[in-house]
C-alpha positions as CSV (number, residue, x, y, z in Angstrom):
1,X,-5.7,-19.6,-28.1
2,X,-4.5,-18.7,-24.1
3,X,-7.6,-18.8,-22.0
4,X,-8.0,-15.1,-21.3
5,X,-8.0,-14.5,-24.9
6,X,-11.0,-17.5,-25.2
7,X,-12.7,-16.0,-22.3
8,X,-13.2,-12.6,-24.0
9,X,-13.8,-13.5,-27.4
10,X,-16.3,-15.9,-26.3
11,X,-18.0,-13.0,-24.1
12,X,-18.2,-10.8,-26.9
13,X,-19.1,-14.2,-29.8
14,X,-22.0,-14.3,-26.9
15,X,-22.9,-10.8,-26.6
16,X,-23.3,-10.9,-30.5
17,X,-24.5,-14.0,-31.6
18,X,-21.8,-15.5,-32.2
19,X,-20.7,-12.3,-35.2
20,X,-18.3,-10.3,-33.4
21,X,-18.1,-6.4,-33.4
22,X,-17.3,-4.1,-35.7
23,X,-15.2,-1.9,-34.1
24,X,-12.4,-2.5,-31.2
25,X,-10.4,0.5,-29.9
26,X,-7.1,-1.5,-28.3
27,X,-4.9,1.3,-26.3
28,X,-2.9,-1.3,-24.5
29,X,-1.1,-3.4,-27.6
30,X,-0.2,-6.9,-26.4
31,X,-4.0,-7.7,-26.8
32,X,-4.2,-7.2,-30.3
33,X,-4.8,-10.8,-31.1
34,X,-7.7,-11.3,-28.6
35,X,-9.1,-7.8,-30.4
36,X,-8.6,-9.3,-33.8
37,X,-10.6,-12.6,-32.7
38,X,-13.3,-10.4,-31.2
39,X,-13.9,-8.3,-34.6
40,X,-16.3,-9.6,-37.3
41,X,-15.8,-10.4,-40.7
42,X,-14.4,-6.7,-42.3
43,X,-14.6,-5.6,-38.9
44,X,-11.9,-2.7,-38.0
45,X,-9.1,-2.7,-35.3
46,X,-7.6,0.4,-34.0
47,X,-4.7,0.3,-32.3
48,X,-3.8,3.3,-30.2
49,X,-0.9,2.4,-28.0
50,X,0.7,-0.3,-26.6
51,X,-0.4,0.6,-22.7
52,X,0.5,-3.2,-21.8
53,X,4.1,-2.5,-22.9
54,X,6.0,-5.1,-24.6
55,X,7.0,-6.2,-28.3
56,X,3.8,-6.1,-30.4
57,X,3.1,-9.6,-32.4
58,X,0.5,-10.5,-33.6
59,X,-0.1,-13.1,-37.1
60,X,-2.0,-11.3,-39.6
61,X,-2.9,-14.3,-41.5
62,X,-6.7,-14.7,-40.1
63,X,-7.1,-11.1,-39.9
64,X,-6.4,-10.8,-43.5
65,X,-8.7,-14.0,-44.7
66,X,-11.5,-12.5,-42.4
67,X,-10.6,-8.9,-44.8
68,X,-10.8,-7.0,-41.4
69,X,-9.1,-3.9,-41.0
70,X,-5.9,-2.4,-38.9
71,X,-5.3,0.9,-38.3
72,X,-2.9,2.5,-36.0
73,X,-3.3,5.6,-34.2
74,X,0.6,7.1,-32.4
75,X,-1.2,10.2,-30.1
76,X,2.4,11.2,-28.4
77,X,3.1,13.7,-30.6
78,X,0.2,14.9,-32.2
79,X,-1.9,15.7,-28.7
80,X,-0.4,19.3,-28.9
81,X,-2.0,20.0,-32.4
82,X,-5.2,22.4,-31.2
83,X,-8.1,20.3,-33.6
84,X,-6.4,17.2,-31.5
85,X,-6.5,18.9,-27.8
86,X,-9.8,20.6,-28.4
87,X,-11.4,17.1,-29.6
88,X,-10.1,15.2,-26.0
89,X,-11.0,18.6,-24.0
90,X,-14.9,17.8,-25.6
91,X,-14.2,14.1,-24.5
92,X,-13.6,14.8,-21.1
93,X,-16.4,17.0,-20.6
94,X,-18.8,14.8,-21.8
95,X,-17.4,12.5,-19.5
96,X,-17.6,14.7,-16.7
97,X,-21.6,15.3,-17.5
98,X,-22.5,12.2,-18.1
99,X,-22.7,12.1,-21.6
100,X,-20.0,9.6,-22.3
101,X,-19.0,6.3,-20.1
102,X,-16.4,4.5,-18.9
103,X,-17.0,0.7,-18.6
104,X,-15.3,0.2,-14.6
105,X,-13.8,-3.6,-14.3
106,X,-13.3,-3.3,-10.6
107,X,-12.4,-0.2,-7.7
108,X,-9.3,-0.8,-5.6
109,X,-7.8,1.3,-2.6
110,X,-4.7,2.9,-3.1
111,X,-3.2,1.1,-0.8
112,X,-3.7,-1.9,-2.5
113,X,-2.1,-0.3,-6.1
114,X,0.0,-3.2,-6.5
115,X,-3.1,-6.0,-6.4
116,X,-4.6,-3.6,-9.0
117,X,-2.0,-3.4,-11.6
118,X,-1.9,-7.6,-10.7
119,X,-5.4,-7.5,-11.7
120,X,-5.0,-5.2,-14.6
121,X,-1.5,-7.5,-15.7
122,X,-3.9,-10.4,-15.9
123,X,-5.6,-9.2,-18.9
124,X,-9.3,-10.6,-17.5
125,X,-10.9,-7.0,-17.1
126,X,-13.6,-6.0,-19.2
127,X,-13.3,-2.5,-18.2
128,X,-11.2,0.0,-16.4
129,X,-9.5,-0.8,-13.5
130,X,-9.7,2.5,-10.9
131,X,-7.5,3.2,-7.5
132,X,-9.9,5.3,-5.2
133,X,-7.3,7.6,-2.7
């Protein structure tokens, strides 16, 4: 296990004595094997992008003794559909009021946009990573 992938899986084996979570949302892809190692036994993994571009490996072999679950999720083309647009239009209003948050990992200048996506690239962040103009 790299150590990025042991620092967050021991955060969240921490956070939860030591049973994982149930669910992980993973938008950005090359994570999915620290989001599988994170999950709890017949926990469920959905995988709704692959944000971190890349090839997307992962071995299934623990996921499947652990009977967790993996479901993917392909928005591009189905964010059009009116149910679909509606149900992110909600989303971001709650956002917007209050009623939902974001988790922020760190706040960086514009001007420094590069040392962000470093930041972002190192796969440490527990959270969003936000450029303020």
């Amino acid at each position: 296990m790299d150590h990025n992938r042991a620092s967050v899986t021991n955060v969240v084996r921490e956070l939860t004595n030591d049973r994982g979570v149930d669910l992980v949302v993973d938008p950005v892809g090359n994570t999915l094997a620290t989001s599988l190692a994170a999950l709890c036994d017949e926990g469920t993994l959905v995988s709704v992008g692959n944000a971190g571009g890349g090839t997307l490996t992962v071995d299934l072999w623990q996921a499947l003794q652990r009977n967790q679950s993996i479901l993917g999720v392909f928005m591009g083309t189905v964010l059009s559909r009116p149910g679909v647009r509606r149900t992110v239009d909600a989303m971001l209003a709650d956002l917007s009021q209050g009623r939902l948050t974001v988790p922020i990992d760190s706040r960086f200048p514009l001007a420094q946009a590069a040392a962000a996506h470093r930041h972002a690239e190192d796969n440490k962040i527990l959270g969003r990573v936000v450029l303020i103009p």
